[in-house]
DRENDO-1510 file (C-alpha; in Angstrom, 1 decimal, always signed):
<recs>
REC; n; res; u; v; w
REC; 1; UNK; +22.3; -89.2; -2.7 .
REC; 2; UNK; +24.9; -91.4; -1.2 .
REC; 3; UNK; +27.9; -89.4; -0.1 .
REC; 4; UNK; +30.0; -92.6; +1.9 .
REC; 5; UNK; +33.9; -91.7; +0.9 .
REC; 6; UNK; +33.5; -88.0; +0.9 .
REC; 7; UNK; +35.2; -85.9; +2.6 .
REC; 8; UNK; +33.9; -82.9; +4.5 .
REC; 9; UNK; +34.5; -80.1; +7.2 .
REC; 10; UNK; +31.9; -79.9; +9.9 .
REC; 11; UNK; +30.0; -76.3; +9.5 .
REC; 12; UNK; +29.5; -76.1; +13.5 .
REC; 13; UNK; +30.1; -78.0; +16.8 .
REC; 14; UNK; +27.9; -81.6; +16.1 .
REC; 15; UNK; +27.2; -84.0; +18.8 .
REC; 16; UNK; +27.6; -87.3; +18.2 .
REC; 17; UNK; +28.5; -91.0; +19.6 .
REC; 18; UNK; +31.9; -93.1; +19.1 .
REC; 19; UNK; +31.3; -96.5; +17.8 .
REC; 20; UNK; +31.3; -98.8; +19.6 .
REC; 21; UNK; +31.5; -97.4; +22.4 .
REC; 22; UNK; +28.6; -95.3; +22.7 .
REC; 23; UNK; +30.1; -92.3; +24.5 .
REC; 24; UNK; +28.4; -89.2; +23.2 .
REC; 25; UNK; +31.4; -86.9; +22.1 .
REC; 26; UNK; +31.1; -83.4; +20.5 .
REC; 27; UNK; +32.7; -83.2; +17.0 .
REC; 28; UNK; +33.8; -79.4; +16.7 .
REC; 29; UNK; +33.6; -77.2; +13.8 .
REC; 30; UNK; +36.4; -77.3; +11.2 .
REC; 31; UNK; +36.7; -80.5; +12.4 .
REC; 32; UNK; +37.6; -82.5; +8.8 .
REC; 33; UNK; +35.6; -85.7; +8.7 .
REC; 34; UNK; +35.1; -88.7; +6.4 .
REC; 35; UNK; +31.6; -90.2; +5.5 .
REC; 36; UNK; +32.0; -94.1; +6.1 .
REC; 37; UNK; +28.1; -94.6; +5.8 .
REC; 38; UNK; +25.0; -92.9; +5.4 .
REC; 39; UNK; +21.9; -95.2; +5.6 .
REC; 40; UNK; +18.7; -95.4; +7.9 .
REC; 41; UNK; +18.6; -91.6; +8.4 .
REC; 42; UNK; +21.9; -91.2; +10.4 .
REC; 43; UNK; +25.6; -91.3; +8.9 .
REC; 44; UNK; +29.1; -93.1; +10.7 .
REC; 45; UNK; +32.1; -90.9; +10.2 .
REC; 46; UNK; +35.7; -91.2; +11.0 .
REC; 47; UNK; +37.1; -88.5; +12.6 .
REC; 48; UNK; +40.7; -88.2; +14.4 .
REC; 49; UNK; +40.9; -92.2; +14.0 .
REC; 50; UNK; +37.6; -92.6; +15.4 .
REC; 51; UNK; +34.3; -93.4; +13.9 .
REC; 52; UNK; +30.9; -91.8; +15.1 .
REC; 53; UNK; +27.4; -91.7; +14.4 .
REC; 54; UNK; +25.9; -88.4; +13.5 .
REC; 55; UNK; +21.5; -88.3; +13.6 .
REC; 56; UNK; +20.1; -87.2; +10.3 .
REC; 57; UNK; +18.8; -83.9; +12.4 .
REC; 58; UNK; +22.1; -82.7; +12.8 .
REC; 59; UNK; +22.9; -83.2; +8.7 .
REC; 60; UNK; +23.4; -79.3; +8.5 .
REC; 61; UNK; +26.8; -79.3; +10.5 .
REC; 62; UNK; +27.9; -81.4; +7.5 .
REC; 63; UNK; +26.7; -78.8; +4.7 .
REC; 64; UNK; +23.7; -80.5; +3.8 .
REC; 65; UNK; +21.0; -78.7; +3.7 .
REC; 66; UNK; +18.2; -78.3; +7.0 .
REC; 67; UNK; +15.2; -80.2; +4.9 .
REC; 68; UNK; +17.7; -83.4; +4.6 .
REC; 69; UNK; +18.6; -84.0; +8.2 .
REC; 70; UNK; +15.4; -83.0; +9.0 .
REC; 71; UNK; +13.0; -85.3; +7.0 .
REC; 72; UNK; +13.6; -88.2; +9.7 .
REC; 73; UNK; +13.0; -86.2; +12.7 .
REC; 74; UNK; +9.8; -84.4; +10.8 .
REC; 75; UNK; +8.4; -87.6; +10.0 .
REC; 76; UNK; +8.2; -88.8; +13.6 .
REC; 77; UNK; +7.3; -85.5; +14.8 .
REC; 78; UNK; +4.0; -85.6; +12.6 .
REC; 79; UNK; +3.3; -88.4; +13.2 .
REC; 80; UNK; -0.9; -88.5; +13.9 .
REC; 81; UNK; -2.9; -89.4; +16.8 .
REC; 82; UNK; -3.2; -93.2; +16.9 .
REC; 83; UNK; -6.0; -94.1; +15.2 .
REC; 84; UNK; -7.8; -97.4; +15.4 .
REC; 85; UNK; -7.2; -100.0; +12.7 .
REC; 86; UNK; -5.2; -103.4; +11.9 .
REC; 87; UNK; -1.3; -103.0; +11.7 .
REC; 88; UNK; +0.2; -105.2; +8.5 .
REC; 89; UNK; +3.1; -107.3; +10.3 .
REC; 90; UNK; +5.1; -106.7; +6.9 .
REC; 91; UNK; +5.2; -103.1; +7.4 .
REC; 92; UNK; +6.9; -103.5; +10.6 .
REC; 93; UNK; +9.1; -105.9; +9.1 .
REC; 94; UNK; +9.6; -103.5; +6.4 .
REC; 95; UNK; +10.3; -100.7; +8.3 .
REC; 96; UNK; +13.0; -102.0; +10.3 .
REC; 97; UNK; +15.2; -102.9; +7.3 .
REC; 98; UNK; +16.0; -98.8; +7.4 .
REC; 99; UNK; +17.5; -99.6; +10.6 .
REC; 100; UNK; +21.2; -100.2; +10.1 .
REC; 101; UNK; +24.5; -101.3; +12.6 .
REC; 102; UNK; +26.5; -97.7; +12.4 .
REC; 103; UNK; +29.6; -99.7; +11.5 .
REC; 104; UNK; +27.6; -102.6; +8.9 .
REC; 105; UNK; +26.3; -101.3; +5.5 .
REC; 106; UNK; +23.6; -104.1; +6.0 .
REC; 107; UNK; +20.2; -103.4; +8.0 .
REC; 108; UNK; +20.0; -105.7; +10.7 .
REC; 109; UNK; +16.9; -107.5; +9.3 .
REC; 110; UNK; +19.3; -108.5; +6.6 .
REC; 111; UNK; +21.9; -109.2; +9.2 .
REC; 112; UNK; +19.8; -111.6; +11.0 .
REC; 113; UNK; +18.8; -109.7; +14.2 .
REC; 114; UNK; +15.6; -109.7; +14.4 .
REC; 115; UNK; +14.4; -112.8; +16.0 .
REC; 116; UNK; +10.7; -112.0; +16.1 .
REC; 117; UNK; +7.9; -109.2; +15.8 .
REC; 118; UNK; +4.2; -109.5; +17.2 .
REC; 119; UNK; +1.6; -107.3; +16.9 .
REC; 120; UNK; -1.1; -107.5; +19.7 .
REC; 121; UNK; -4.3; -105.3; +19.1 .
REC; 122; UNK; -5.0; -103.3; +22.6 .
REC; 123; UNK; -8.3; -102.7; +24.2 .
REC; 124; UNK; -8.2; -99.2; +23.2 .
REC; 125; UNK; -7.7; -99.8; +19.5 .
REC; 126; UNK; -4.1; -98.8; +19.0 .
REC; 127; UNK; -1.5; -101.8; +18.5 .
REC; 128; UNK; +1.3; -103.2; +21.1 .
REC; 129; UNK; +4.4; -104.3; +19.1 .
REC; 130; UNK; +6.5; -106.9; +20.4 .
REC; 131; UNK; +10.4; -107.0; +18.9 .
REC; 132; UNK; +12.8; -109.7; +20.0 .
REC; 133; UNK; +16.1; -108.4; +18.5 .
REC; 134; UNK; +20.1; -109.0; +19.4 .
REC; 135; UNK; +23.2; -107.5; +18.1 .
REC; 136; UNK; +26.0; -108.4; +16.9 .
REC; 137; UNK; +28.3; -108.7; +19.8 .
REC; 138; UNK; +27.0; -109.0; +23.6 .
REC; 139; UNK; +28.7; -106.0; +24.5 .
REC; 140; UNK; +28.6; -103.3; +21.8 .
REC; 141; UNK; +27.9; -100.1; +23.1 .
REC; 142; UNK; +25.5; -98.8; +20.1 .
REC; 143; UNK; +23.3; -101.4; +21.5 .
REC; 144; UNK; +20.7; -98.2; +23.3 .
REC; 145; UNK; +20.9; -96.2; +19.8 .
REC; 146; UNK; +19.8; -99.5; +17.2 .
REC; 147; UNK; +17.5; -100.7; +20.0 .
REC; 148; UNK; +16.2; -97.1; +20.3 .
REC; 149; UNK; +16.1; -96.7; +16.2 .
REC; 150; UNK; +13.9; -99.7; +16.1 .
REC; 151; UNK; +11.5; -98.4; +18.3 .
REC; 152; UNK; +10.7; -95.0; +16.7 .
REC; 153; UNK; +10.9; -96.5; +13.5 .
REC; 154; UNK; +8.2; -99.4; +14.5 .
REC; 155; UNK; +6.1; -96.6; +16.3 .
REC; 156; UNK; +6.3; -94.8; +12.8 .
REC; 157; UNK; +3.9; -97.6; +11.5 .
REC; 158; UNK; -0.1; -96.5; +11.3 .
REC; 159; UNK; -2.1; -97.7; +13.9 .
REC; 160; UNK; +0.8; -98.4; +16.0 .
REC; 161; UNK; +0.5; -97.2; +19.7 .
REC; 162; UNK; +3.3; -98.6; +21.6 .
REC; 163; UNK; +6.4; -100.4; +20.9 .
REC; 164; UNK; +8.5; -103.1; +23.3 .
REC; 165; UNK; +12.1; -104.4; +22.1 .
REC; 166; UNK; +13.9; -106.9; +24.0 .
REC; 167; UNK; +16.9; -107.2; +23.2 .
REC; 168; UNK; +18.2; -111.0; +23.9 .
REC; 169; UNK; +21.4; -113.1; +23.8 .
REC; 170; UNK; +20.3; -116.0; +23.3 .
REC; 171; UNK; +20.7; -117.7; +21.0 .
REC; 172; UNK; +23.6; -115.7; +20.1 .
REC; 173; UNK; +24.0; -113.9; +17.1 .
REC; 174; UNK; +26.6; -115.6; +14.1 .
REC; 175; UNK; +27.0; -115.6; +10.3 .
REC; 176; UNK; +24.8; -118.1; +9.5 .
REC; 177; UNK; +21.8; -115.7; +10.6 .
REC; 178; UNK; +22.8; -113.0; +7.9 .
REC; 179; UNK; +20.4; -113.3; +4.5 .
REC; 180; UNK; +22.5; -114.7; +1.2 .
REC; 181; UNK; +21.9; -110.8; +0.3 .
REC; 182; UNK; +23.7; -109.8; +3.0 .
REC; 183; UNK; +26.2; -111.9; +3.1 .
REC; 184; UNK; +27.2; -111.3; -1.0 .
REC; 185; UNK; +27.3; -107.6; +0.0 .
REC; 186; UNK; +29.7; -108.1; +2.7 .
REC; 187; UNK; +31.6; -110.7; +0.7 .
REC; 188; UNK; +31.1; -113.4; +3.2 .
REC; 189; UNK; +30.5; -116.3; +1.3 .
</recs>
């Protein structure tokens, strides 16, 4: 369930990160707060004027229940042993379109900023992925928390052992890059 436009009082003290800065802040409890996006297992709020990224493990300090915030953070937590086996490059692919700007409903495969992923079988069975990715602006401080979410996302992946992104600046990021999806969603035609 969506809940982008509600608002809601935070059951307890919540840490969290101002966009775009990237400066973890705490958000108190009773603090009144408004849901501006919930996608890819986190959700942006506004808050006093400014917005911030809550993870989906903290979804209980904004009265959803324990098994909701948690279902990201038990995922990675189970994931297996790395067994031996071929990685399907679409998976990858498809597993980074839950990744998502905090302040663009769009995930950033959509968005065009995912320049390249290779998958390079190791010598011990497992599977080195390679992502070449930017952002949107040079000098947006969410850049460590996307580049981070793409990496535990990717590792997510069967058979994958290890995971490299590079995040580049060249060439730089514009419009054009953006799927005909993604720009109709964001009205940018």
């Amino acid at each position: 369930m969506n809940r982008a436009g509600d608002m809601i009082t935070t059951t307890r003290d919540v840490d969290a990160v101002l966009i775009p800065l990237g400066t973890p802040v705490t958000i108190p409890a009773g603090a009144l707060v408004l849901i501006t996006q919930e996608l890819g297992g986190s959700y942006t709020v506004s808050v006093s004027g400014n917005l911030a990224r809550i993870e989906g493990k903290d979804a209980d300090a904004l009265g959803f229940g324990a098994a909701e915030g948690e279902e990201k953070e038990a995922a990675a937590e189970e994931k297996k042993e790395v067994t031996t086996g071929p990685v399907d490059e679409q998976q990858i692919w498809d597993v980074l379109r839950t990744c998502y700007d905090p302040e663009i409903p769009v995930n950033i495969v959509d968005l065009g900023l995912v320049y390249d992923v290779h998958v390079v079988e190791t010598d011990e069975g497992g599977n080195h992925v390679d992502i070449v990715m930017t952002l949107t602006a040079p000098g947006c401080g969410m850049g460590p928390f996307i580049v981070d979410d793409v990496r535990q996302k990717a590792l997510s992946v069967d058979h994958v052992s290890d995971v490299e992104v590079e995040l580049v600046f060249e060439p730089a990021w514009d419009r054009s890059m953006m799927s005909d999806e993604a720009r109709l969603q964001l009205g940018m035609f």
